[in-house]
DRENLOKE-424449 format. One record per atom (N, C-alpha, C): residue number from 1; atom name; x, y, z. Coordinates in pm, 1 decimal, padded with zeros to 6 digits, m for minus. Example, Ala and Ser with C-alpha at 12.3 -4.5 7.8 and 13.67 -1.06 7.14 Angstrom:
<kefis>
pos  site  px  py  pz
1  N  01319.0  m00569.0  00780.0
1  CA  01230.0  m00450.0  00780.0
1  C  01320.0  m00330.0  00780.0
2  N  01285.0  m00225.0  00708.0
2  CA  01367.0  m00106.0  00714.0
2  C  01290.0  00003.0  00787.0
</kefis>
This chain:
<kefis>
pos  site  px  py  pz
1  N  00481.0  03722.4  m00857.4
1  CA  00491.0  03600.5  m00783.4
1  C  00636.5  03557.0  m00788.5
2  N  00705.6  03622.2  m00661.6
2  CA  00867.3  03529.9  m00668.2
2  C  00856.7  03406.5  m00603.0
3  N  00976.7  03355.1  m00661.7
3  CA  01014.0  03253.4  m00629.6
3  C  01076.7  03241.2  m00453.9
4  N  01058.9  03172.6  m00356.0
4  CA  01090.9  03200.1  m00212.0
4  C  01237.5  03102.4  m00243.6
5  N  01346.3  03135.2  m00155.2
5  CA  01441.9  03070.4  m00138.7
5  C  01437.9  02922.0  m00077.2
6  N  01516.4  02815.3  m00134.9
6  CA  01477.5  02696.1  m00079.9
6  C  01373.7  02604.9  m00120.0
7  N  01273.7  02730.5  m00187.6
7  CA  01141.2  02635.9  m00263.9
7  C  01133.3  02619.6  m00386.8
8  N  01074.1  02524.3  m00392.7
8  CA  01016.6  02506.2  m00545.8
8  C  00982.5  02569.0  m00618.8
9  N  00955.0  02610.6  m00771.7
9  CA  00890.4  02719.5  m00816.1
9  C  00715.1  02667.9  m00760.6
10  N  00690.2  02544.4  m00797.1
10  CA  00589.5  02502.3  m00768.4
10  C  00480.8  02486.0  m00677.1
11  N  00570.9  02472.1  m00558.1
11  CA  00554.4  02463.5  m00416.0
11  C  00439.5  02584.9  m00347.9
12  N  00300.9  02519.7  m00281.4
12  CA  00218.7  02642.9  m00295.5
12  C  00257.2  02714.3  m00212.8
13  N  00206.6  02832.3  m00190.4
13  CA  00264.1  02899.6  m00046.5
13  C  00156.4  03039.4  m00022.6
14  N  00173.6  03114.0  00077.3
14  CA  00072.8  03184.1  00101.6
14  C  00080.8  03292.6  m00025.6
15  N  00236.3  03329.3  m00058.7
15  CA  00203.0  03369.9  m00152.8
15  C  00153.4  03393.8  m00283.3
16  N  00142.4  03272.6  m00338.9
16  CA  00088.5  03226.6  m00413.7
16  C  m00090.0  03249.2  m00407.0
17  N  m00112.3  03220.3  m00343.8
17  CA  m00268.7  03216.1  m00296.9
17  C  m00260.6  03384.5  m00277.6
18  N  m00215.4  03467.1  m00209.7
18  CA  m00242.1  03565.6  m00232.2
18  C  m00253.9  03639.1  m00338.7
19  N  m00143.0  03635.3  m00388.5
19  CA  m00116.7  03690.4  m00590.3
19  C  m00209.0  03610.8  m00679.6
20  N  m00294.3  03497.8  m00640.5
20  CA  m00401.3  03467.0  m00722.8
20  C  m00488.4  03540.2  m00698.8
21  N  m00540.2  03562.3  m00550.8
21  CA  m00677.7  03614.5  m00524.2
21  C  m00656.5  03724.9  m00527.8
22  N  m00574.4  03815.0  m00518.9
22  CA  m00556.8  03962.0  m00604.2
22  C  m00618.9  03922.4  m00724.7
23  N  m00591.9  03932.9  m00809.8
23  CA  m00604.1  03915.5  m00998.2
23  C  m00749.9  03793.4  m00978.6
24  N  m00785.0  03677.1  m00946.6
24  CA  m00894.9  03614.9  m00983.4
24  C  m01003.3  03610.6  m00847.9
25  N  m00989.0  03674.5  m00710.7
25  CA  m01086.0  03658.3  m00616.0
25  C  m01053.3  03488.9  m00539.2
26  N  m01072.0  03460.7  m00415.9
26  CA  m01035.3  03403.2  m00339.8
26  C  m01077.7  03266.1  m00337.7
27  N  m01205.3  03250.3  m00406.1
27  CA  m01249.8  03127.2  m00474.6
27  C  m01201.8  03086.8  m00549.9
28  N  m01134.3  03112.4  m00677.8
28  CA  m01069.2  03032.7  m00808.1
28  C  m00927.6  03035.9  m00747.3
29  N  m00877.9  03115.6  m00626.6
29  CA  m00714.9  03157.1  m00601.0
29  C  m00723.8  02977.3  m00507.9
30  N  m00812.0  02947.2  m00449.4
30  CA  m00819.0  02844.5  m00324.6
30  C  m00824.8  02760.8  m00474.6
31  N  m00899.1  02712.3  m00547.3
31  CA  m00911.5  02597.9  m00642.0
31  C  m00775.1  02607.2  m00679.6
32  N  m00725.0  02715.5  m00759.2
32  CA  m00583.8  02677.7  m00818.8
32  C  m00454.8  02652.3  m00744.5
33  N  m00447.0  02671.5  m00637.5
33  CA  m00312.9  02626.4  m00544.5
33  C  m00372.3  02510.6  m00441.3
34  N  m00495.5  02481.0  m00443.5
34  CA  m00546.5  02314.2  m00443.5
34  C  m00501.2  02217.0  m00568.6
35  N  m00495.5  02254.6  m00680.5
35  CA  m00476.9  02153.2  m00757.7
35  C  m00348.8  02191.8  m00799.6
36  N  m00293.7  02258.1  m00740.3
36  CA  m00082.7  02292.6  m00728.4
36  C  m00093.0  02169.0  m00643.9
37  N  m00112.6  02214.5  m00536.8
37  CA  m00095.9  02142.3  m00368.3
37  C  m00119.4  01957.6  m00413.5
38  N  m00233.5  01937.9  m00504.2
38  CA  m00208.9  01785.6  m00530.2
38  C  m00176.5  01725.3  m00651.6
39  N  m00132.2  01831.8  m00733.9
39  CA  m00050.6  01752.9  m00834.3
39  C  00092.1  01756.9  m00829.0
40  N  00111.6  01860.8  m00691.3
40  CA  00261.8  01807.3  m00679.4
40  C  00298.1  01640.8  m00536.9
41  N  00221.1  01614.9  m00567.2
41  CA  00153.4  01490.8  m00515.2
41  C  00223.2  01391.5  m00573.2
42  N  00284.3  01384.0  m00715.8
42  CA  00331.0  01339.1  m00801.6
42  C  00264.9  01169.3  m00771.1
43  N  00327.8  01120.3  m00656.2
43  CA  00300.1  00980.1  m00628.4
43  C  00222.6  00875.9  m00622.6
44  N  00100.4  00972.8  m00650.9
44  CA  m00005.9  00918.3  m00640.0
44  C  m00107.1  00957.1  m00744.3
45  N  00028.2  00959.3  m00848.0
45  CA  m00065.4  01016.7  m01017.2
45  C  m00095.4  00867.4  m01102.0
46  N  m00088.8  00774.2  m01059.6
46  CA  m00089.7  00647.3  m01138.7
46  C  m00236.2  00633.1  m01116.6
47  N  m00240.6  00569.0  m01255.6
47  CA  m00439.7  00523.0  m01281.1
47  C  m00464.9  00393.6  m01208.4
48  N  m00483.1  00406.4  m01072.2
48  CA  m00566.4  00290.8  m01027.2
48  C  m00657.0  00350.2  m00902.0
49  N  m00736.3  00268.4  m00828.8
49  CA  m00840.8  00275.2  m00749.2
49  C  m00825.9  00379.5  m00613.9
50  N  m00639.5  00321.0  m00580.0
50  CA  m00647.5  00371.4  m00463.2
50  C  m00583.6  00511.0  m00491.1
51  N  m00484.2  00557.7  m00586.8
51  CA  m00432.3  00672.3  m00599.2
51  C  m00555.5  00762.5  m00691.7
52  N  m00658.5  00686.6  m00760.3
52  CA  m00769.0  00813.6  m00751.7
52  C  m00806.4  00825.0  m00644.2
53  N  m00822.3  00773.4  m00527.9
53  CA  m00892.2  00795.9  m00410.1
53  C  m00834.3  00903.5  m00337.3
54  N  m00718.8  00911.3  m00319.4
54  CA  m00551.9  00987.5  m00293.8
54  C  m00580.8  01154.7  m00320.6
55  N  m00586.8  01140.6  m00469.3
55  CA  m00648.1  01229.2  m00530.4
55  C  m00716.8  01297.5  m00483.3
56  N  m00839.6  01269.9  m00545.6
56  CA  m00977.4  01316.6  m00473.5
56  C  m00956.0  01368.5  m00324.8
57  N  m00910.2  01293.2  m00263.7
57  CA  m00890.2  01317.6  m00077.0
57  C  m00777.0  01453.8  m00074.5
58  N  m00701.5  01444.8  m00111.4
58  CA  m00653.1  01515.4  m00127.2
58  C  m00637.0  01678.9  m00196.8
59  N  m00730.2  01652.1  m00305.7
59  CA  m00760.4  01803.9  m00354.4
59  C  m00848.0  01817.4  m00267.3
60  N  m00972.2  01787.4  m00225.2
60  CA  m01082.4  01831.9  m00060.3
60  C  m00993.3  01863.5  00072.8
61  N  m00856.5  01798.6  00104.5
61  CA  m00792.8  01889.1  00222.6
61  C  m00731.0  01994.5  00150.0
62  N  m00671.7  02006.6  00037.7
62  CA  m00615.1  02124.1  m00010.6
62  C  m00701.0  02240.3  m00035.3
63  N  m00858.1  02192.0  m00101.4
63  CA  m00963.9  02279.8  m00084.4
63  C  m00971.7  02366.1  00042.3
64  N  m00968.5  02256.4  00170.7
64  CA  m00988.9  02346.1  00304.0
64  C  m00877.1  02411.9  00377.0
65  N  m00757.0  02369.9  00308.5
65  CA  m00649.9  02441.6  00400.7
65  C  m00651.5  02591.0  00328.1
66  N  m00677.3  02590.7  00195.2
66  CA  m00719.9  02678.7  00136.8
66  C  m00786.9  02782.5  00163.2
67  N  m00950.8  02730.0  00228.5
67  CA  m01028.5  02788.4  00313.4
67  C  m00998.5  02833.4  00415.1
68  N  m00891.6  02756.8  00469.7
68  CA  m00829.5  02805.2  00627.5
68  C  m00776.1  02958.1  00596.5
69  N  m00706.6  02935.9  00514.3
69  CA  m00607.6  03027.2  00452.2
69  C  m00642.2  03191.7  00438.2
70  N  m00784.5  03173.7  00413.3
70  CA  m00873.6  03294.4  00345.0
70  C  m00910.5  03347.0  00439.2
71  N  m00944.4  03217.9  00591.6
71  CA  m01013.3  03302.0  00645.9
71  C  m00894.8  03333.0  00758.2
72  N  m00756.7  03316.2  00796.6
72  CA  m00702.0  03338.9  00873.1
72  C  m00617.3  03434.9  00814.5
73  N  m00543.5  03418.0  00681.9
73  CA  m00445.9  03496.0  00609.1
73  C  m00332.2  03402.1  00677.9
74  N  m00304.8  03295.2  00740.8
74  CA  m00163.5  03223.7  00812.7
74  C  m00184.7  03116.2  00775.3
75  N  m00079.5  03043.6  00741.0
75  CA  m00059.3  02932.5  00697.9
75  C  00020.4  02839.9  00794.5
76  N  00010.7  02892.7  00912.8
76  CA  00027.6  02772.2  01010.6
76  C  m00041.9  02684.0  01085.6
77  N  m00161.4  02723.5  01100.1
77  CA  m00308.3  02568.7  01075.8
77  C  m00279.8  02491.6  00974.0
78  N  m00255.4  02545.8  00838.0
78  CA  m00279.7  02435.7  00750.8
78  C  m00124.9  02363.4  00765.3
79  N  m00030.9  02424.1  00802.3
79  CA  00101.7  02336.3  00832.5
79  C  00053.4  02242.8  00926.5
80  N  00059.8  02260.8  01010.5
80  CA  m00017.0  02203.2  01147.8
80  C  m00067.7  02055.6  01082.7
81  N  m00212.8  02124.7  01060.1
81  CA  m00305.0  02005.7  01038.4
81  C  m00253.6  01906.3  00904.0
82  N  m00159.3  01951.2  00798.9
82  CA  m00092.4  01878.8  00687.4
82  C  00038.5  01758.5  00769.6
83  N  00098.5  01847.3  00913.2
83  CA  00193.1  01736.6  00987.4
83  C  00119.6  01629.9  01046.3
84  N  m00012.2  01619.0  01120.5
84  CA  m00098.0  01563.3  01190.4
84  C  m00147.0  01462.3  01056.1
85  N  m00171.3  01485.8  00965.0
85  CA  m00215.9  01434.1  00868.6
85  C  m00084.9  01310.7  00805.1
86  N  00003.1  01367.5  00796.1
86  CA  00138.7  01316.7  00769.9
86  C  00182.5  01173.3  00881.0
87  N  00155.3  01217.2  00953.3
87  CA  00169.1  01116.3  01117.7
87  C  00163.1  00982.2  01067.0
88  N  00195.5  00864.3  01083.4
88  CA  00144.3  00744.1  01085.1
88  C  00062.2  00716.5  01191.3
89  N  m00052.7  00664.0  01194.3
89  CA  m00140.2  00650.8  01316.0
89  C  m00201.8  00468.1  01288.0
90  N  m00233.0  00429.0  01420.8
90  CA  m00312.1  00280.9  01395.0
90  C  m00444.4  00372.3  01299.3
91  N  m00517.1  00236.8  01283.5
91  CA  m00637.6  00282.9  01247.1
91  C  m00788.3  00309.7  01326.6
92  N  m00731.0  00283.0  01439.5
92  CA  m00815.4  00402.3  01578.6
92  C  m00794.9  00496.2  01578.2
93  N  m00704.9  00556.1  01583.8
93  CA  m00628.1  00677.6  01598.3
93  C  m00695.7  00763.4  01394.4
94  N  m00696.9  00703.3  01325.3
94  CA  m00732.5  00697.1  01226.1
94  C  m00845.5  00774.6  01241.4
95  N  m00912.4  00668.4  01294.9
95  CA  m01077.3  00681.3  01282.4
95  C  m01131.5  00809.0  01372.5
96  N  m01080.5  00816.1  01482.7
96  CA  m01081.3  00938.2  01567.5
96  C  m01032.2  01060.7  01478.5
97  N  m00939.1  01072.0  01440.4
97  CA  m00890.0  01202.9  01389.4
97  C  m00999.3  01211.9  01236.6
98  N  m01015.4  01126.4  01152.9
98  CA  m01125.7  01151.6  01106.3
98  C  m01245.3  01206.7  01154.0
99  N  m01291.2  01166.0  01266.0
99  CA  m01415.3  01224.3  01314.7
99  C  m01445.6  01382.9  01359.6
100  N  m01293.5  01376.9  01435.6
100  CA  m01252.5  01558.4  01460.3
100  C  m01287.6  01631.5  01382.2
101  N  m01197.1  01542.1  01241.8
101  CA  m01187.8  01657.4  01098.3
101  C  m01302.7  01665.0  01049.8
102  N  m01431.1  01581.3  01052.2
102  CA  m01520.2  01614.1  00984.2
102  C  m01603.7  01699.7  01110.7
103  N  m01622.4  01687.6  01218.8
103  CA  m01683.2  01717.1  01328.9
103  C  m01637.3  01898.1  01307.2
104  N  m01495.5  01950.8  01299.7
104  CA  m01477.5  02048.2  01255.9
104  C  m01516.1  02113.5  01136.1
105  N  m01512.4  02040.2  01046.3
105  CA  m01554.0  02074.2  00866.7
105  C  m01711.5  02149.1  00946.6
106  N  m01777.6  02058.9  00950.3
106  CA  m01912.7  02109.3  00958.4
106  C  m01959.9  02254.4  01052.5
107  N  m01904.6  02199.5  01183.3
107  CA  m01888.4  02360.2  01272.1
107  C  m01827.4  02474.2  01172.3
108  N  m01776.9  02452.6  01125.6
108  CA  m01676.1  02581.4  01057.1
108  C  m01736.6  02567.9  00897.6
109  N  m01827.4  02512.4  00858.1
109  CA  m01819.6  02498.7  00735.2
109  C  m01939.6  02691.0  00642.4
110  N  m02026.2  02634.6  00760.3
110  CA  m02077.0  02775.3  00721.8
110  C  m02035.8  02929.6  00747.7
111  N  m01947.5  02903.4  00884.7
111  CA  m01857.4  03046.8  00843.6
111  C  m01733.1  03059.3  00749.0
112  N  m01707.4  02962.1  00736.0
112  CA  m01549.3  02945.2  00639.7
112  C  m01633.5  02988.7  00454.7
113  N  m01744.9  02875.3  00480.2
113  CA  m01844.6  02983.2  00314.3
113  C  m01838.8  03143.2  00328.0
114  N  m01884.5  03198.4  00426.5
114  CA  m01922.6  03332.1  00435.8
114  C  m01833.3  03397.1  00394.6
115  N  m01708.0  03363.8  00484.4
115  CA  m01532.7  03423.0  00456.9
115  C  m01512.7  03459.8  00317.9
116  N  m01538.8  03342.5  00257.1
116  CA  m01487.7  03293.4  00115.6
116  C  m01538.1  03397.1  00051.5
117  N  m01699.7  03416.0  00027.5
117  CA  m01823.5  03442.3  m00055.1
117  C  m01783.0  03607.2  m00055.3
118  N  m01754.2  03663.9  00108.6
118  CA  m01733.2  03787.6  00138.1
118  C  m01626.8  03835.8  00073.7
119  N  m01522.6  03795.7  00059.9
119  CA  m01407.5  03785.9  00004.3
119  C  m01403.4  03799.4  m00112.1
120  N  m01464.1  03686.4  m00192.1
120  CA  m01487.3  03665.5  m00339.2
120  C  m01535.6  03825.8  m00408.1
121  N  m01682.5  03817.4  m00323.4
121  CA  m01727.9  03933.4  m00419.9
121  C  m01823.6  03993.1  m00332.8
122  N  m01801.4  04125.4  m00199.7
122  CA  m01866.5  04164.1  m00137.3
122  C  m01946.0  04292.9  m00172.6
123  N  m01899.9  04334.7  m00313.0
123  CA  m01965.8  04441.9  m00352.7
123  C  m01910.2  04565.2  m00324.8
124  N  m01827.7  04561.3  m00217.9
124  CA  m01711.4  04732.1  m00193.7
124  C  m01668.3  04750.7  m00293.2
125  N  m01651.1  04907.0  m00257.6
125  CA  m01577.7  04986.3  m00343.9
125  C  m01464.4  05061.0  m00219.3
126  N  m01348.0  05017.8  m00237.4
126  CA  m01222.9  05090.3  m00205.7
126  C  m01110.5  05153.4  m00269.7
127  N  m01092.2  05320.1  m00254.0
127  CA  m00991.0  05283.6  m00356.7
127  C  m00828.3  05215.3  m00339.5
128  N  m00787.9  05206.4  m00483.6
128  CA  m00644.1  05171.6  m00493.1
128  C  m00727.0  05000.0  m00501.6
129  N  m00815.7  04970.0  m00469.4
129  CA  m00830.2  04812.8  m00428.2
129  C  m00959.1  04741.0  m00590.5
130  N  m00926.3  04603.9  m00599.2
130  CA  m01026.8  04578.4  m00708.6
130  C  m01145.0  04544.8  m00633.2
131  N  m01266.9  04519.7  m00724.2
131  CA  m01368.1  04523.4  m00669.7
131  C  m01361.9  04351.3  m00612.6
132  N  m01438.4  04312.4  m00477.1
132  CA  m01444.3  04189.7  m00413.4
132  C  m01341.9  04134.8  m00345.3
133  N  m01234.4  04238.2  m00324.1
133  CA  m01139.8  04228.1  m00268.9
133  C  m01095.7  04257.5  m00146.8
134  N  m01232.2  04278.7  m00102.1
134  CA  m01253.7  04384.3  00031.6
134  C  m01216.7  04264.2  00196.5
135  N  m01138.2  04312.9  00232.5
135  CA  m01134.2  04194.8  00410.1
135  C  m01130.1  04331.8  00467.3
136  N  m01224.2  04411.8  00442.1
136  CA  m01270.7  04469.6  00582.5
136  C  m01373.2  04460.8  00613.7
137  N  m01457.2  04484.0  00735.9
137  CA  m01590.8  04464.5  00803.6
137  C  m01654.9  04611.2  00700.5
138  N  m01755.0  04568.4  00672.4
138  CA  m01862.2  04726.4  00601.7
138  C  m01888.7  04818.7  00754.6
139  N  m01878.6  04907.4  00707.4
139  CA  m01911.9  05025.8  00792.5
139  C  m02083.9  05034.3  00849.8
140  N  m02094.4  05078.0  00980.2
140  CA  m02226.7  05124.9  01029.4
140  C  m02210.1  05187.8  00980.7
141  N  m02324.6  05243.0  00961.4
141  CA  m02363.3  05420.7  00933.1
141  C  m02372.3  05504.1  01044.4
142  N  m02329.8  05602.7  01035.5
142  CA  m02311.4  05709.7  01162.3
142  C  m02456.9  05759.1  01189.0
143  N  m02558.0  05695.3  01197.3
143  CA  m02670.1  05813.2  01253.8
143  C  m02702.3  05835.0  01386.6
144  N  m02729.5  05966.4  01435.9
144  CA  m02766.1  06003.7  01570.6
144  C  m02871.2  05897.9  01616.5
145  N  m02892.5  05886.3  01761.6
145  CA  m02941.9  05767.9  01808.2
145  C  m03081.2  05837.0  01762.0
146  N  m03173.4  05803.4  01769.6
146  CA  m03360.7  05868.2  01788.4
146  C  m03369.3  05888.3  01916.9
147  N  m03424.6  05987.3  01906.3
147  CA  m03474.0  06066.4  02001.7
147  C  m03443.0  06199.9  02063.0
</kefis>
């Protein structure tokens, strides 16, 4: 895991998430550069109501950009949707883009599991590769049609 020029040691990045989910599988690699992603948050480490809220909100988008992550391998959705997020908006504009994001969460929520799960631990065997590490589609089997 090098360090990228310009960045932080800290700073998550695809690589990071990759060189986890090599060595721990794509589930614990998404948890641990989620809780990179919001404890370099720094600002919102003080003990009160609204910066636990901060928190919390915040490790759940880092959870899913995470997810994005796994299932695209690009980290320019989650740039994307982290600038959109960044935006100052009224609180219409608020409330709408909330609705998107959850309106999306849910459409995508059961294939973005599958991604993950497949990923995590699909049971291949490849060589040179560890086991659950597999992002390829499983093979048909070659049999002659019947008949």
């Amino acid at each position: 895991m090098g360090i990228r020029p310009g960045a932080s040691w800290w700073a998550p990045s695809d690589a990071h998430q990759r060189r986890l989910a090599e060595d721990w599988g794509d589930g614990p690699a998404i948890i641990g550069v989620a809780c990179l992603f919001t404890f370099a948050h720094s600002q919102y480490l003080i003990p009160n109501a609204y910066s636990v809220g901060m928190v919390v909100s915040l490790l759940m988008t880092a959870i899913g950009f995470g997810v994005v992550f796994a299932w695209t391998r690009s980290l320019i959705p989650s740039i994307v949707a982290h600038a959109i997020l960044n935006t100052p908006m009224t609180p219409a504009w608020q409330v709408a883009l909330l609705a998107v994001i959850v309106i999306g969460a849910l459409v995508t929520a059961r294939r973005g599991a599958s991604v993950v799960k497949h990923r995590a631990g699909c049971g291949c065997r490849h060589p040179g590769r560890r086991p659950g590490l597999c992002n390829l589609p499983k093979r048909r089997s070659r049999q002659p049609p019947p008949g």
